[in-house]
N, C-alpha and C positions, 0 to 999 in steps of 0.2 A: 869661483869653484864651489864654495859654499852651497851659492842656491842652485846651481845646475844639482847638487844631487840632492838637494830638498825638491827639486821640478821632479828628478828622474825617481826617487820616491815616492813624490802623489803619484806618478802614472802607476808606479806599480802597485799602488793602493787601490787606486782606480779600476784597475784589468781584475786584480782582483776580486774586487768587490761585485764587480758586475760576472763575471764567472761564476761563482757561487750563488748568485742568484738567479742564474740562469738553471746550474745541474740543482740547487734544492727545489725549483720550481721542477723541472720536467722528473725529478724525482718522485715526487710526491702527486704529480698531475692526477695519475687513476685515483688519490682518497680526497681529489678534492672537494667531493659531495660527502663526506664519511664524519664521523663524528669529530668534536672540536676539538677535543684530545690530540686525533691527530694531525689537525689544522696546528694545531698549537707548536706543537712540535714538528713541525715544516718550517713555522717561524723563528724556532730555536736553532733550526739546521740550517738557518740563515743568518743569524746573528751573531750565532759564538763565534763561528771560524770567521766571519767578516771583522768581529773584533780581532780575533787574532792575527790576523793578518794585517791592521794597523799596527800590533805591535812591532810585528817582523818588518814590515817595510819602511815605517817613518820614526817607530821607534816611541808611539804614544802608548803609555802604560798606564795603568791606575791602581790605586789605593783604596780601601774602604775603610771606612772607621762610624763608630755606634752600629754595628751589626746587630748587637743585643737587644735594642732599640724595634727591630723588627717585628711586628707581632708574627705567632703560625700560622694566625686565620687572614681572611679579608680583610685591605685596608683600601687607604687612597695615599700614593706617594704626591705629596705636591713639592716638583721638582723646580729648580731655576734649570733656565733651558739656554744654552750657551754655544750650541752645536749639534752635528748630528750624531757627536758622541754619546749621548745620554738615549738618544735612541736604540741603538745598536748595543748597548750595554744595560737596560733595561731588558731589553727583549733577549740578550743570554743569558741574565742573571736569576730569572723568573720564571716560572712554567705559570700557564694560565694569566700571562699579562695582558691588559685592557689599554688601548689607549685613547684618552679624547683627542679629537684631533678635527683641523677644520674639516668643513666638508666637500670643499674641495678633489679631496684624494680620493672620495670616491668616484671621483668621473671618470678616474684614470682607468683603462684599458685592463683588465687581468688582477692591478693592485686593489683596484676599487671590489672584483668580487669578491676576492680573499678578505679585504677586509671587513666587509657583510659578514660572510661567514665567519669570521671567530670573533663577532659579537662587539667590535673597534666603535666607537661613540662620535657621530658625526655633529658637527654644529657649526650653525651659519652664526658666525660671528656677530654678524652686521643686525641680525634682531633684536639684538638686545634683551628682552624680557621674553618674549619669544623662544630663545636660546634655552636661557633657565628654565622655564617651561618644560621644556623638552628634557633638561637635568632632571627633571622634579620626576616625570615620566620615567626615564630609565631607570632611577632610584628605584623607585616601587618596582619595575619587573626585575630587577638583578638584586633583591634582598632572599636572603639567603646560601645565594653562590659563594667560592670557594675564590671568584675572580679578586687578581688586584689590579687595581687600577692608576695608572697613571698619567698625572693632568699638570699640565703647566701654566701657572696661575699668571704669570703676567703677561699671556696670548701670546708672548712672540718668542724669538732668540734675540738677547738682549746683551754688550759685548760688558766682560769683567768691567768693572768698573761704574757702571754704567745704571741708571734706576728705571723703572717701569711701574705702573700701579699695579695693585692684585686687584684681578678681579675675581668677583666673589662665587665663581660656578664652582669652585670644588669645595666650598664651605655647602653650599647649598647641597651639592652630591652625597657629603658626609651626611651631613644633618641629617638625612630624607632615608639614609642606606644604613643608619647605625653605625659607621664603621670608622674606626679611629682614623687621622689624619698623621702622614708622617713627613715632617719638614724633609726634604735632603739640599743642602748645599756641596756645589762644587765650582770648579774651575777650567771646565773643559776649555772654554773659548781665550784661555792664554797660549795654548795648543794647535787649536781646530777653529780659526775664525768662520764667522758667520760668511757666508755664499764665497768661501775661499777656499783654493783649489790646495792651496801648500797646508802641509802640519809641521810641525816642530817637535823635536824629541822633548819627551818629559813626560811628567807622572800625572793626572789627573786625580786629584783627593775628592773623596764623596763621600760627603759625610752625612751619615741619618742620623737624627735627632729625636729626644722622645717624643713618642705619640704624644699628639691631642685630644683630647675626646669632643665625640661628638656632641655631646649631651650639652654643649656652649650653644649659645647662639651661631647662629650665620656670621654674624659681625666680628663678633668674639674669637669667632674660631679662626677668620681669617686675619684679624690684627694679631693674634698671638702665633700663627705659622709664620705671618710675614717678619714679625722681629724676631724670632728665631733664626730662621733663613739669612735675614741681613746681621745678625749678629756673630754667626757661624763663619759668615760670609767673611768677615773683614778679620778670622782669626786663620784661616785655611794658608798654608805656606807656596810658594810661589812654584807654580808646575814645569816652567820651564827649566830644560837640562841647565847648567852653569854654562857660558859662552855661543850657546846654537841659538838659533834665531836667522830670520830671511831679512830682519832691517825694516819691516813694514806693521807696527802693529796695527792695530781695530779698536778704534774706540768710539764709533758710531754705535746709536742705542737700537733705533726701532727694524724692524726688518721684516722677513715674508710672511708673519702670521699665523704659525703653524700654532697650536695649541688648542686654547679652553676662552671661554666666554668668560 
């Protein structure tokens, strides 16, 4: 009985989800040549009630803590990426959000324009140096914007428990853009497994950390985000409800790639 209404919850997470992107999109269709402002906010009138309506239907809620931590101006969030929770809650929690992302998504039909237009950071993985290259480039045109940006440094969705290397494109993005670096850890994927259809009731903690400054090396800046991130990491309390659970966890590490060079 259990999982039948963990099945009949993702579906309705699911209908949801794709509803709401259906009316923010034909919503907004006439300004989707219009300024980025309100590109931006087409993506917010996507994401918040998509978030919310994880809460209402499977019952995935979240927590924030080091808020203070935040700067007012331009930063780079370098987040551990555990779901597609952190998308959808990034992109409500933020006006004028960036994200790297492979490039890939831009092939996609409709998503791939939109995300042209409000300025999303594409990168071919597989160059290598290449890639960074291309970080180094967008640094210098987006210094001075108001954008924050957010990059997931160890290129994939990686499941709790579970390690992956940082790779070193959003120490490079910093360095090049001036703009402080902010760890966040959480625990989305004890919740919302990677390419899995069920969620589980509980709270999601996400926690931001103090900024880094750029003014570190490359090097520097990524060994000190990354023991931050893993150190946070193994303090953050356990997201699933008391007794809920479908009996199948995730604890496979590597997966579809989505992220940062």
């Amino acid at each position: 009985m259990r999982l039948l209404i963990l099945w009949i919850r993702a579906a309705a997470f699911f209908l949801c989800f794709w509803t709401v992107a259906v009316v923010s999109f034909l919503a907004t269709l006439p300004f989707s040549f219009s300024r980025r402002a309100i590109l931006f906010a087409r993506h917010r009138l996507w994401m918040a009630p998509t978030l919310a309506c994880l809460r209402l239907t499977c019952g995935v809620g979240y927590d924030e803590r080091g808020v203070e931590n935040i700067p007012d101006g331009p930063c780079i969030f370098a987040s551990r990426h555990q779901s597609i929770f952190e998308v959808l809650y990034f992109g409500a929690r933020f006006r004028n959000i960036v994200y790297v992302m492979k490039r890939e998504i831009y092939w996609i039909p409709v998503l791939g324009f939109y995300m042209w237009r409000t300025g999303m950071i594409p990168l071919n993985r597989g160059r290598g140096l290449g890639a960074l290259g291309r970080l180094k480039r967008e640094a210098r045109r987006r210094r001075g914007r108001s954008d924050r940006i957010v990059i997931f440094p160890e290129g994939t969705r990686v499941a709790p428990g579970a390690r992956a290397d940082f790779l070193p494109g959003f120490a490079v993005l910093a360095h090049e853009m001036g703009v402080p670096v902010v760890p966040v850890a959480l625990n989305s994927g004890e919740l919302w497994g990677r390419r899995r259809f069920l969620k589980v009731r509980g709270c999601v903690t996400v926690s931001y950390l103090p900024a880094v400054s750029p003014e570190l090396s490359p090097r520097e800046l990524l060994e000190r985000v990354r023991g931050a991130i893993e150190a946070e990491a193994a303090r953050l309390p356990a997201a699933r409800a008391d007794g809920d659970g479908d009996g199948d966890g995730d604890s496979d590490g590597d997966s579809d790639g989505d992220g940062e060079n």
